[in-house]
BASE-823444 format. One record per residue (C-alpha): residue number from 0; x, y, z. Coordinates in steps of 0.001 Angstrom, whole numbers. Example, Ala and Ser with C-alpha at 12.3 -4.5 7.8 and 13.67 -1.06 7.14 Angstrom:
<kolgus>
k:0 | xx:12300 | yy:-4500 | zz:7800
k:1 | xx:13670 | yy:-1060 | zz:7140
</kolgus>
This chain:
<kolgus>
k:0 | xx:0 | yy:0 | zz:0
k:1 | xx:945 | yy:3388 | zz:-976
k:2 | xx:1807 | yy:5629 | zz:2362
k:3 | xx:-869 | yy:8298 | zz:1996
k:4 | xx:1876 | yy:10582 | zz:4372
k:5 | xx:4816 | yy:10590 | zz:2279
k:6 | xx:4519 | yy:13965 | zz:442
k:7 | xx:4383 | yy:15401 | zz:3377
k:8 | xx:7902 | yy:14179 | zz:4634
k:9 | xx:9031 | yy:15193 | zz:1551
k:10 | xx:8574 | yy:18885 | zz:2741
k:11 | xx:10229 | yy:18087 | zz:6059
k:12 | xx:12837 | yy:20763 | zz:6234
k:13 | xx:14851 | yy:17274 | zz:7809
k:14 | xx:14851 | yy:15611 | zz:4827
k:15 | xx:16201 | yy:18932 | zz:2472
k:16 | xx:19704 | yy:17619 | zz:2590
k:17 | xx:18686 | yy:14437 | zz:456
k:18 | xx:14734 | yy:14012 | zz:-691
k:19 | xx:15905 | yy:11369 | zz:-3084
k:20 | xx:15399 | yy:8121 | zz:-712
k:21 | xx:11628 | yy:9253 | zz:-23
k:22 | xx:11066 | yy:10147 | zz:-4136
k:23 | xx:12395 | yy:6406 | zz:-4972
k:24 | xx:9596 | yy:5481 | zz:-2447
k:25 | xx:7258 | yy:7355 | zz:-4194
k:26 | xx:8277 | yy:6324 | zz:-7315
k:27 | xx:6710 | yy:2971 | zz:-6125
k:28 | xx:3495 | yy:4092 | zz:-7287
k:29 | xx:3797 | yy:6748 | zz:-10411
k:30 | xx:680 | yy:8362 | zz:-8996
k:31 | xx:666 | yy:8108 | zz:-5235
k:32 | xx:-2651 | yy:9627 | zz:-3612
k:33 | xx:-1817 | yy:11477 | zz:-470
k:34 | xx:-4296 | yy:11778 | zz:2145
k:35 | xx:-5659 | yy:15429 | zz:1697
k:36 | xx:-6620 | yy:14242 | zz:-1946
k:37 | xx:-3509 | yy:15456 | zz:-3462
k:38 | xx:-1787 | yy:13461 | zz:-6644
k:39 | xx:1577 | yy:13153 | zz:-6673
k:40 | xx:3298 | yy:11858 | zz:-10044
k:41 | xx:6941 | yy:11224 | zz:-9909
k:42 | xx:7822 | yy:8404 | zz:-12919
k:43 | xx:9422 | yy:10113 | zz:-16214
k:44 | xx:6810 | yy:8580 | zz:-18333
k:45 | xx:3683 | yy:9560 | zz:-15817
k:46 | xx:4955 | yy:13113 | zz:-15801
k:47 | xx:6132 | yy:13251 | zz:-19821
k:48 | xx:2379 | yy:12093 | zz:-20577
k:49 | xx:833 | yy:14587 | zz:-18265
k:50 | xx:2835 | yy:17568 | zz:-18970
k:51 | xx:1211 | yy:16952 | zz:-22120
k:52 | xx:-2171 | yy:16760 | zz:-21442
k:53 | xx:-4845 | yy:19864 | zz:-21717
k:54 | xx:-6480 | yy:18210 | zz:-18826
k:55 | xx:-4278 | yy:20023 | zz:-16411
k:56 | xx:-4151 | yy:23395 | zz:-15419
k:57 | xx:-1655 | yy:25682 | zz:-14245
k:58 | xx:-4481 | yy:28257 | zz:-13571
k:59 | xx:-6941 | yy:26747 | zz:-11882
k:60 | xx:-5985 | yy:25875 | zz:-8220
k:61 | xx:-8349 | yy:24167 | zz:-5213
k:62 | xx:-11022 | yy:25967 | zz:-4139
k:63 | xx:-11790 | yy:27305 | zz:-747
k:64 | xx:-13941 | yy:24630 | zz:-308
k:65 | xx:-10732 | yy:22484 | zz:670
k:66 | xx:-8729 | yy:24690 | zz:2164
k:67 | xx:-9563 | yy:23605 | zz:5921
k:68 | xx:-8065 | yy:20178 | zz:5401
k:69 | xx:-4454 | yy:21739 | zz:6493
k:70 | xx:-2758 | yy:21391 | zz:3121
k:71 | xx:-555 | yy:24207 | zz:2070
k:72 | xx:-1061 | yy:23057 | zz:-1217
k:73 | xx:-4713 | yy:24053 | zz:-954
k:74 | xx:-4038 | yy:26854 | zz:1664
k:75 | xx:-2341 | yy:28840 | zz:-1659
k:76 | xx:-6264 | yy:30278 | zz:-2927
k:77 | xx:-6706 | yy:31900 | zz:1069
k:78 | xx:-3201 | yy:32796 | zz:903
k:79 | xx:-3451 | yy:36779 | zz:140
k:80 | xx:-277 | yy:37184 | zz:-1524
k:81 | xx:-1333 | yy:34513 | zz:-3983
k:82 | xx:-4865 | yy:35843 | zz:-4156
k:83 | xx:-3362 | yy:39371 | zz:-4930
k:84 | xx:-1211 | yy:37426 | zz:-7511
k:85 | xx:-3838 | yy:35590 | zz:-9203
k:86 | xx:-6540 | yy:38170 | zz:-9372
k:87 | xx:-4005 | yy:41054 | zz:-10839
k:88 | xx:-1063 | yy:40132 | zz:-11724
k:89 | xx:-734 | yy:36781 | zz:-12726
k:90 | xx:2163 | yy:35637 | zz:-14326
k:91 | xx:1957 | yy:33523 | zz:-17614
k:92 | xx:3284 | yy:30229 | zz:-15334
k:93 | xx:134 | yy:30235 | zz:-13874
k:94 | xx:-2085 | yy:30639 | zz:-16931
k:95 | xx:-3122 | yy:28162 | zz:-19242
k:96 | xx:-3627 | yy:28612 | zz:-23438
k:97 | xx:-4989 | yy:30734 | zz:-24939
k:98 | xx:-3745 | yy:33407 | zz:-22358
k:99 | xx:-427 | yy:31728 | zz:-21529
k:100 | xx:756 | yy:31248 | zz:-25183
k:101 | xx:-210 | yy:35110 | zz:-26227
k:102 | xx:1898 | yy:36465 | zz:-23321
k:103 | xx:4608 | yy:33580 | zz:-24089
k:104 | xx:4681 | yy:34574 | zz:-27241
k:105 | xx:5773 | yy:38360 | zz:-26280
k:106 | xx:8159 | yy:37311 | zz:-24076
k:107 | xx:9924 | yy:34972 | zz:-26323
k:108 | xx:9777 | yy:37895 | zz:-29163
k:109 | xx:12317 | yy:39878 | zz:-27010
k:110 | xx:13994 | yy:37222 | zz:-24780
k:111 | xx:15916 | yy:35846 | zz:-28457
k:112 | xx:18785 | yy:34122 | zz:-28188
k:113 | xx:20924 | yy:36839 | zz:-29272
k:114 | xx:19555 | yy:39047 | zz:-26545
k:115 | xx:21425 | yy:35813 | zz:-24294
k:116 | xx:24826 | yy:35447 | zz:-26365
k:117 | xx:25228 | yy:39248 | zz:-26130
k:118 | xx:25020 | yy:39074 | zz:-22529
k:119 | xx:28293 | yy:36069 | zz:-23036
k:120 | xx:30881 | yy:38282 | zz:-21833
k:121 | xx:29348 | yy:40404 | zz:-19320
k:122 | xx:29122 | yy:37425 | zz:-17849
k:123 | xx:32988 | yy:36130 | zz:-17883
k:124 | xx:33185 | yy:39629 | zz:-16624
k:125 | xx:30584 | yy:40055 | zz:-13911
k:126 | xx:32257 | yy:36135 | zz:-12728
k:127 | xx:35931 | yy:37451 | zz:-12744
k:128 | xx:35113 | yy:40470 | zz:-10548
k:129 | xx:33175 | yy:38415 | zz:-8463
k:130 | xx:36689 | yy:36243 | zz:-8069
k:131 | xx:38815 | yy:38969 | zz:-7744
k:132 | xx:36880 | yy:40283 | zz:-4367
k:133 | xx:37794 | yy:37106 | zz:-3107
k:134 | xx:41627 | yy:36778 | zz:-3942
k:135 | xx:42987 | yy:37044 | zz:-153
k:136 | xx:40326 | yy:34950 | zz:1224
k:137 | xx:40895 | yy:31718 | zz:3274
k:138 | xx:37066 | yy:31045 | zz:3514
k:139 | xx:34053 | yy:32114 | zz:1222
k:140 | xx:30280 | yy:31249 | zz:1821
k:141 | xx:29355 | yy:30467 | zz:-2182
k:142 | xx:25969 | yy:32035 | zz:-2069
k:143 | xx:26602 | yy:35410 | zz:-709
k:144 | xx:30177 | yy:35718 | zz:-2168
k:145 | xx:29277 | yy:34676 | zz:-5404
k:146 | xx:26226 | yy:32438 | zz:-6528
k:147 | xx:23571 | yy:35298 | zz:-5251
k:148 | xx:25337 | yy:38088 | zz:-7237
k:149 | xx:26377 | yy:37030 | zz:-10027
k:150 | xx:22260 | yy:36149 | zz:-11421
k:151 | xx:20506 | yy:39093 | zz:-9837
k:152 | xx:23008 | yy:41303 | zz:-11528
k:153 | xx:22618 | yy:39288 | zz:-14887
k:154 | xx:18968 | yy:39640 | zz:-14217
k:155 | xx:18877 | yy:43622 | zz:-13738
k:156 | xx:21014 | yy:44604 | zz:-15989
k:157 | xx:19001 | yy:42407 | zz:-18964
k:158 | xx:15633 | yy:43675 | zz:-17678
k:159 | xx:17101 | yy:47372 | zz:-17743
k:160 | xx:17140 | yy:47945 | zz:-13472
k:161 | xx:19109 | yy:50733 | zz:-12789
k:162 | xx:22406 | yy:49870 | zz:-10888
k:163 | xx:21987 | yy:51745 | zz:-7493
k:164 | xx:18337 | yy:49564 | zz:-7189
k:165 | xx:20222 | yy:46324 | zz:-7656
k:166 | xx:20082 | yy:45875 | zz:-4048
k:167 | xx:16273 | yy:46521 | zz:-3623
k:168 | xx:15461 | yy:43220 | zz:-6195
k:169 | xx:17833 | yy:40886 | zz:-3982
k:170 | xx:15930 | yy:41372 | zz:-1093
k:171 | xx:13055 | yy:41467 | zz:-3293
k:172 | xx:13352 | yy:38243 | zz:-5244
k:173 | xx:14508 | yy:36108 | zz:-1809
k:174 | xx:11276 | yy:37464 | zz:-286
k:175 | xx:8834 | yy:37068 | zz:-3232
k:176 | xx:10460 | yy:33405 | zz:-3722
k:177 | xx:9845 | yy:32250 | zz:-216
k:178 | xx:6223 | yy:33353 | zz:-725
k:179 | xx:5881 | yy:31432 | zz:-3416
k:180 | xx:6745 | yy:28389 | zz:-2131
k:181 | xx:3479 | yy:26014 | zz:-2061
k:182 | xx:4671 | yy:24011 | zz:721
k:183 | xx:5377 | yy:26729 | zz:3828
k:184 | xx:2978 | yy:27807 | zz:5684
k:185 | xx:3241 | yy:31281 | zz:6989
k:186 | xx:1726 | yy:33459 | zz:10180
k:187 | xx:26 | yy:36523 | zz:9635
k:188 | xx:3577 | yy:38719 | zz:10103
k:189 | xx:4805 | yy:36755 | zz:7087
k:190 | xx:2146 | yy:37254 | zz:5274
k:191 | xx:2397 | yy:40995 | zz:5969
k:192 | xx:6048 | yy:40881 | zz:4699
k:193 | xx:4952 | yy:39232 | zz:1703
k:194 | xx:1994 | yy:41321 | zz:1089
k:195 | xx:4433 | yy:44709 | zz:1580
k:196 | xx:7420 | yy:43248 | zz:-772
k:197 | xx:5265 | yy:42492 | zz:-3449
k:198 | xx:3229 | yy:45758 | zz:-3775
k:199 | xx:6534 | yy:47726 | zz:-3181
k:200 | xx:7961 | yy:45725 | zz:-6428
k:201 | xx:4580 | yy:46053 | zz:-8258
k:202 | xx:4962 | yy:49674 | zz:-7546
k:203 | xx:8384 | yy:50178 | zz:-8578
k:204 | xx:7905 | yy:47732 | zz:-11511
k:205 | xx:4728 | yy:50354 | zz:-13058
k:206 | xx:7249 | yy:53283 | zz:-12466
k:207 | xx:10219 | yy:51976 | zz:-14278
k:208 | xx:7608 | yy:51014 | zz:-17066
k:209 | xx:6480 | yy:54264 | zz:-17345
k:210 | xx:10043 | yy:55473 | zz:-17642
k:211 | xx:11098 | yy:53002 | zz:-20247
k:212 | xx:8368 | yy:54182 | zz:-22546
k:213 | xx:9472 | yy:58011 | zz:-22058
k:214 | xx:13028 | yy:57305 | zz:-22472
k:215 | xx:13199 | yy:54012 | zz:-24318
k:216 | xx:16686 | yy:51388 | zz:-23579
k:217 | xx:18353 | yy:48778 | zz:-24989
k:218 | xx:16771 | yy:46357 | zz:-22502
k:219 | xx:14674 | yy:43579 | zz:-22411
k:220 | xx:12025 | yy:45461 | zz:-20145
k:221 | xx:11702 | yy:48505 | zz:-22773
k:222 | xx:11399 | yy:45996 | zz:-25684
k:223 | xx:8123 | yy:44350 | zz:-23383
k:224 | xx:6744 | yy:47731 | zz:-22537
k:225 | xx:7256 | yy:49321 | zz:-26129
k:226 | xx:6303 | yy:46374 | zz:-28623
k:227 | xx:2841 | yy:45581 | zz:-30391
k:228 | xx:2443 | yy:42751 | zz:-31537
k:229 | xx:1107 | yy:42891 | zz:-34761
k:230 | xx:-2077 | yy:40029 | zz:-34328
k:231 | xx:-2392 | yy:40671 | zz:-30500
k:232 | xx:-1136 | yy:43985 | zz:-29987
k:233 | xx:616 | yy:45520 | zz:-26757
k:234 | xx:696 | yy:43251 | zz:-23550
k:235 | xx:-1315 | yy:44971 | zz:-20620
k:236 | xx:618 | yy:46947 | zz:-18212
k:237 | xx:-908 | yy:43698 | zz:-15435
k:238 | xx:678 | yy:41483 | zz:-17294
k:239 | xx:3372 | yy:43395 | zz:-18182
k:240 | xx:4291 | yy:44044 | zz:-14224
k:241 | xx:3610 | yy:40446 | zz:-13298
k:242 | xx:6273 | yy:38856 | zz:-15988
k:243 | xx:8610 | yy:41783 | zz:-15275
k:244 | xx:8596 | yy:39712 | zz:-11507
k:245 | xx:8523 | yy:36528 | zz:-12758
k:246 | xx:11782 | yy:37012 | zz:-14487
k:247 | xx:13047 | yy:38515 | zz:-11844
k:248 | xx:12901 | yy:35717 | zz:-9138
k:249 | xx:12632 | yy:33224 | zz:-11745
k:250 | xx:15789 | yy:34055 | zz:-13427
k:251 | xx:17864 | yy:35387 | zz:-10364
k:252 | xx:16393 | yy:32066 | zz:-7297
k:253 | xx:16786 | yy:29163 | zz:-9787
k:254 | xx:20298 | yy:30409 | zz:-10637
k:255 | xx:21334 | yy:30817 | zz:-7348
k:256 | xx:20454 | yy:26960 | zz:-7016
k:257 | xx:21945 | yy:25305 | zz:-10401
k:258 | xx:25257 | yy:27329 | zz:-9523
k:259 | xx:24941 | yy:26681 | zz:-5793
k:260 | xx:23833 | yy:22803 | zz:-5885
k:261 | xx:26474 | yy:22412 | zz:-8850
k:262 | xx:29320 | yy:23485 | zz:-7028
k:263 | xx:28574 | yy:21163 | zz:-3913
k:264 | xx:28021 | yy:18053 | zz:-6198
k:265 | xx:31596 | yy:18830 | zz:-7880
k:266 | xx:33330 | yy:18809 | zz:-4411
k:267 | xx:31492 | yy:15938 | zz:-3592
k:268 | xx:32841 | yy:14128 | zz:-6998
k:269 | xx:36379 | yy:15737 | zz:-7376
k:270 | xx:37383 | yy:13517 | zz:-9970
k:271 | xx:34634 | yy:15877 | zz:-11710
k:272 | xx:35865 | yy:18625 | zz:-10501
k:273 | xx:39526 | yy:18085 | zz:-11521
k:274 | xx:38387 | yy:17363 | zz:-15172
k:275 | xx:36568 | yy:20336 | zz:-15406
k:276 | xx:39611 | yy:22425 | zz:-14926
k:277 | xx:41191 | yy:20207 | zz:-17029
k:278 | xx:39029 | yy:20513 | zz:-19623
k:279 | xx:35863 | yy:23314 | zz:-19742
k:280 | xx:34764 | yy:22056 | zz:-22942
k:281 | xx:33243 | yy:19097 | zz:-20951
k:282 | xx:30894 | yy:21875 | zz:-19065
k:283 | xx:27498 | yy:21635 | zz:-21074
k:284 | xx:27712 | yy:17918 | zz:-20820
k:285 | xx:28305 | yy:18315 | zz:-17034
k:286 | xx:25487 | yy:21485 | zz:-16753
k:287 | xx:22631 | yy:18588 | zz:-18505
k:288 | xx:23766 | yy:16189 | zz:-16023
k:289 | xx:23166 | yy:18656 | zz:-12749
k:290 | xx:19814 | yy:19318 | zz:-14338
k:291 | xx:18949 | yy:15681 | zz:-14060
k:292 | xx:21200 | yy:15212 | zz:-10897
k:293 | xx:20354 | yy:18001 | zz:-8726
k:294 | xx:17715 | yy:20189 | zz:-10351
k:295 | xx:16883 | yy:23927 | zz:-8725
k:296 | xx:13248 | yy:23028 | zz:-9411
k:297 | xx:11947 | yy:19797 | zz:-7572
k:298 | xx:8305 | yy:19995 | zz:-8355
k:299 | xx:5307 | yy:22328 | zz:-9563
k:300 | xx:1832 | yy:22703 | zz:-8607
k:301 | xx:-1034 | yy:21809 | zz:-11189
k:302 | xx:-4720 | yy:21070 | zz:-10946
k:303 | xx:-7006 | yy:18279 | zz:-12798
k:304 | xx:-9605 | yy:19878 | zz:-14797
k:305 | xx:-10791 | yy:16196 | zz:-15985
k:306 | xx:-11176 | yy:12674 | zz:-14149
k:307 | xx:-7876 | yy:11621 | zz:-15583
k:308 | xx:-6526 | yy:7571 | zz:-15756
k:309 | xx:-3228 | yy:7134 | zz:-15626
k:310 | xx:-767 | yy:4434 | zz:-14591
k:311 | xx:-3727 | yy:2686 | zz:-12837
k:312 | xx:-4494 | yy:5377 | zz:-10821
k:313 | xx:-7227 | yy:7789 | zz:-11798
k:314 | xx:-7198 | yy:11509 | zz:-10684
k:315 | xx:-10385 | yy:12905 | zz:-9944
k:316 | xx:-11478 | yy:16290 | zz:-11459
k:317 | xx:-10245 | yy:19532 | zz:-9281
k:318 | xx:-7749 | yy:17183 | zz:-7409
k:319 | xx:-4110 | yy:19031 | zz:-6736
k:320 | xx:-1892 | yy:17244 | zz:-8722
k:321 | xx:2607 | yy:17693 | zz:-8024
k:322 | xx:4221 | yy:17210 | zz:-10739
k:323 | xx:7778 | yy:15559 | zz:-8859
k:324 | xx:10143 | yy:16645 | zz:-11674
k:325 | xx:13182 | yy:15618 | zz:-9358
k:326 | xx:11836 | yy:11948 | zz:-8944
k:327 | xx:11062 | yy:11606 | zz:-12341
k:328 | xx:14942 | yy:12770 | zz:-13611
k:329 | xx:15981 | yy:9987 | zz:-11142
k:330 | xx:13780 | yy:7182 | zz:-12385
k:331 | xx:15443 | yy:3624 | zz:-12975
k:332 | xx:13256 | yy:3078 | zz:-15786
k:333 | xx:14375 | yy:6265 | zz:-17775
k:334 | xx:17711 | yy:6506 | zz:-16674
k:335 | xx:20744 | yy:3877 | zz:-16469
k:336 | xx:21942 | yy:4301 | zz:-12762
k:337 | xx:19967 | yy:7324 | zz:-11819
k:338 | xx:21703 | yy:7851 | zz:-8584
k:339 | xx:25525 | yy:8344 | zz:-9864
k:340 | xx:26756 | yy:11631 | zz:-11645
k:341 | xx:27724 | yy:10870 | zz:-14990
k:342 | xx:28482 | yy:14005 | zz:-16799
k:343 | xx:29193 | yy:11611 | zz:-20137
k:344 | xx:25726 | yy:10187 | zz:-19812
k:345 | xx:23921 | yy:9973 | zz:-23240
k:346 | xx:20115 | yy:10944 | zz:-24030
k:347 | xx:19694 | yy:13031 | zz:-20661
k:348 | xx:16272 | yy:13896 | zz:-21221
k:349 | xx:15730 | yy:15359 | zz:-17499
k:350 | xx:13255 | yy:17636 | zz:-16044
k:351 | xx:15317 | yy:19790 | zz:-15301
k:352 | xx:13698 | yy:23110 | zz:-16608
k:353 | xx:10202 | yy:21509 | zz:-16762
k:354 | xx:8718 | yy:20350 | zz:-19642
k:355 | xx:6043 | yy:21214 | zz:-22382
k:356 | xx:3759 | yy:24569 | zz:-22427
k:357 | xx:5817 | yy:25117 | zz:-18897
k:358 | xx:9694 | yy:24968 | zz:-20079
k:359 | xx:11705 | yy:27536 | zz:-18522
k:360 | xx:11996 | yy:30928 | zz:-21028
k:361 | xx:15427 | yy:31115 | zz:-19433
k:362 | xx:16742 | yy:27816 | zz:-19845
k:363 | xx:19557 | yy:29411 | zz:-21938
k:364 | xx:20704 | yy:32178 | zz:-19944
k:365 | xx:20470 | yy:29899 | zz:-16689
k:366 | xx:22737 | yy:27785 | zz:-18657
k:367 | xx:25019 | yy:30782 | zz:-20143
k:368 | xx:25884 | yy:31769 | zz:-16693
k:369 | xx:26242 | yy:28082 | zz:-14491
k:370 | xx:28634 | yy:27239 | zz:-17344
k:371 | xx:30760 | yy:30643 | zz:-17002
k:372 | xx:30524 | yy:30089 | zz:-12999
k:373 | xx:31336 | yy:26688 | zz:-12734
k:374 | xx:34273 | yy:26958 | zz:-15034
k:375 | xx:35881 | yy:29628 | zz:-13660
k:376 | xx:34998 | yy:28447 | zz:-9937
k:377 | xx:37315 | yy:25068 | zz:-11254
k:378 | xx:39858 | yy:27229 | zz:-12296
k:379 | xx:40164 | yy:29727 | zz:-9797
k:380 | xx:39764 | yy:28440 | zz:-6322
k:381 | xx:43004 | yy:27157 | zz:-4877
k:382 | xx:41916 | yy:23598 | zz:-3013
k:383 | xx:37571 | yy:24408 | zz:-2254
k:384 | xx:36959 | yy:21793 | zz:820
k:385 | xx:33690 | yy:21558 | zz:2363
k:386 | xx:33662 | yy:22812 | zz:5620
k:387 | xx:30370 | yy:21271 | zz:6172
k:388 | xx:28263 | yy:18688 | zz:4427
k:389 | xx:25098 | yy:18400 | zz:3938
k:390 | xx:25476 | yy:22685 | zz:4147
k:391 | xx:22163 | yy:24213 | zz:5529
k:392 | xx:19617 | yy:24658 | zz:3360
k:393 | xx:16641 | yy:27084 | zz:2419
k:394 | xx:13345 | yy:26379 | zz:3951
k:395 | xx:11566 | yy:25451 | zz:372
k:396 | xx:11205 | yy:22163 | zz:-703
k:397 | xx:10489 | yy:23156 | zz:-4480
k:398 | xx:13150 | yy:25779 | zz:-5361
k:399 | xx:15641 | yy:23538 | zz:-3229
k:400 | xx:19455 | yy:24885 | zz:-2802
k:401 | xx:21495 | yy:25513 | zz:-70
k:402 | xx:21167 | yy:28467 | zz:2157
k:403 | xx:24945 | yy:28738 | zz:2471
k:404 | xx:27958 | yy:27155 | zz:996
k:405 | xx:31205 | yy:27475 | zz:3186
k:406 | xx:34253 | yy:26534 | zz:1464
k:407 | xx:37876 | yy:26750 | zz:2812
k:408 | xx:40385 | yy:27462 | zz:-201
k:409 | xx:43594 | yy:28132 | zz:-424
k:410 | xx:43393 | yy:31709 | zz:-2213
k:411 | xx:41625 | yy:32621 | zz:-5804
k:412 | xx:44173 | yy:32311 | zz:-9158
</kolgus>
């Protein structure tokens, strides 16, 4: 039988360190019903044919109905940051077609791939400097010396966020992304936090708009406030606030966790490590594999708009359904020895971005700047030890990373 519990350990802060034993327990049964009604699918081929299907929504979330059964899943529609969120500014992740794929659609018009490869050597550059600060140290923690600043900056700078405010959207973005974590639950002085941050950056967002279209940039924000498309015209200024934020924390907290969680897994494999400085031409190879390997997404929050069968299980219609990305990148079916690194691994199709309508708009630029990191942290620091392992980690089980990463080292080259 199928623990009906299991999610929920899943989101115990004391299993953070290493939720892989409990998702290979999951993986038992590809859709495991929980007992508050929630569907959890963790196989590769459960979640590849249900990323697929039009029978689950992104938009639609549990009504209030539910949410007295004590599931912060469910406690997300009382939640009023979320409510705020969804009734105003809801980003595109949470939208389904026809919405979702007209205000895709304007953000992949301006987020090009040239826009990324442009943005290659501010990059190198940004990661050097970030290096250089650190040249005379004995001990750095990874995430405030170096994995935090290097993707906000990336971030700002590519939306068009005026230096001096840089500051403002770090605090920002770690507050915003600890809000939207379905699985915490928060007390009403959270909440008012939460509530504050996010009108303050709504606020700030509609000025900077406003300025953008009076003095128009070279930046990915003017091009979003400025364009019309020519079949659905210009995106609302809502909308237009709402994905401003989304690729703010979306592009600055999932960074912070591919560079953070890729760093640790190279010191915990320095035979990896050691051909990485050896050879950096190895490094998308070795990126793919940390996408299946340690993701900085573990799961996502959808909802069944259908009775839906699959893998002898059927989820009922308006059922919560996790989508356990991070189980299924790890499944024994998909994936020859899912539990060893193997940056030479062949046909890595992992989760590691999502999948389908979903997949991250980033992907590239996440991967443009773990590749410049990681190569130049294998390079540059003298010796990196571990000064503790497992490090401590942030509270979230779904944008999962280490809080801190102490290293000892032996200088910076």
């Amino acid at each position: 039988m199928p623990d009906p519990m299991l999610f929920s350990a899943v989101k115990d802060p004391a299993h953070r360190p290493n939720p892989y034993p409990l998702y290979a327990r999951l993986r038992e049964t590809p859709v495991a019903r929980q007992h508050d009604g929630t569907c959890v699918v963790t196989t590769h081929a459960a979640l590849r044919a249900l990323v697929f299907d039009p029978r689950i929504s992104s938009e639609d979330l549990p009504d209030a109905a539910h949410a007295r059964t004590g599931n912060p899943l469910k406690d997300w529609v009382i939640n009023p940051l979320k409510d705020r969120i969804r009734r105003g500014h809801r980003p595109f992740i949470f939208r389904d077609p026809p919405d979702h794929d007209v205000l895709r659609r304007h953000v992949m018009r301006q987020f090009t791939p040239e826009r990324v490869r442009a943005m290659h050597g501010r990059v190198d550059a940004l990661v050097a400097d970030l290096l250089d600060r650190q040249r005379d140290a004995r001990t750095i923690d990874l995430v405030d010396d170096f994995s935090y600043p290097l993707p906000v900056t990336v971030i700002c700078e590519l939306l068009g966020v005026p230096r001096e405010d840089e500051p403002r959207f770090h605090g920002w973005a770690t507050q915003l992304a600890t809000a939207l974590e379905p699985d915490i639950r928060q007390d009403a002085a959270a909440l008012g936090r939460n509530i504050a941050t996010f009108d303050e950056i709504a606020a700030y967002m509609q000025d900077l708009v406003r300025a953008k279209r009076r003095h128009p940039q070279d930046d990915l924000l003017t091009a979003l406030a400025t364009h019309a498309d020519p079949k659905v015209g210009r995106m609302g200024d809502y909308d237009l606030i709402a994905t401003a934020i989304l690729l703010l924390i979306a592009g600055h907290e999932t960074t912070v966790n591919l560079i953070t969680n890729g760093m640790l897994t190279l010191l915990r494999f320095p035979e990896h490590l050691a051909r990485l400085r050896a050879d950096p031409e190895i490094a998308p190879r070795l990126i793919e594999e940390l996408l299946r390997y340690e993701p900085p997404v573990h799961f996502r929050t959808r909802k069944a708009l259908a009775d839906i069968r699959l893998e002898g299980t059927t989820i009922p219609a308006g059922a919560p359904v996790v989508l356990l990305f991070a189980s299924g990148s790890r499944d024994p079916a998909r994936f020859r020895d899912p539990d060893r690194f193997d940056p030479d691994r062949e046909d890595n199709q992992h989760f590691g971005f999502g999948a389908s309508l979903h997949f991250c708009v980033g992907a590239p630029l996440a991967r443009l700047e773990a590749e410049a990191a990681l190569v130049a942290l294998a390079r540059r620091l003298r010796d990196p030890r571990l000064i503790e392992d497992p490090p401590p980690y942030r509270p979230g089980a779904s944008l999962r990373g280490p809080e801190h990463l102490r290293l000892a080292i032996d200088g910076v080259a």
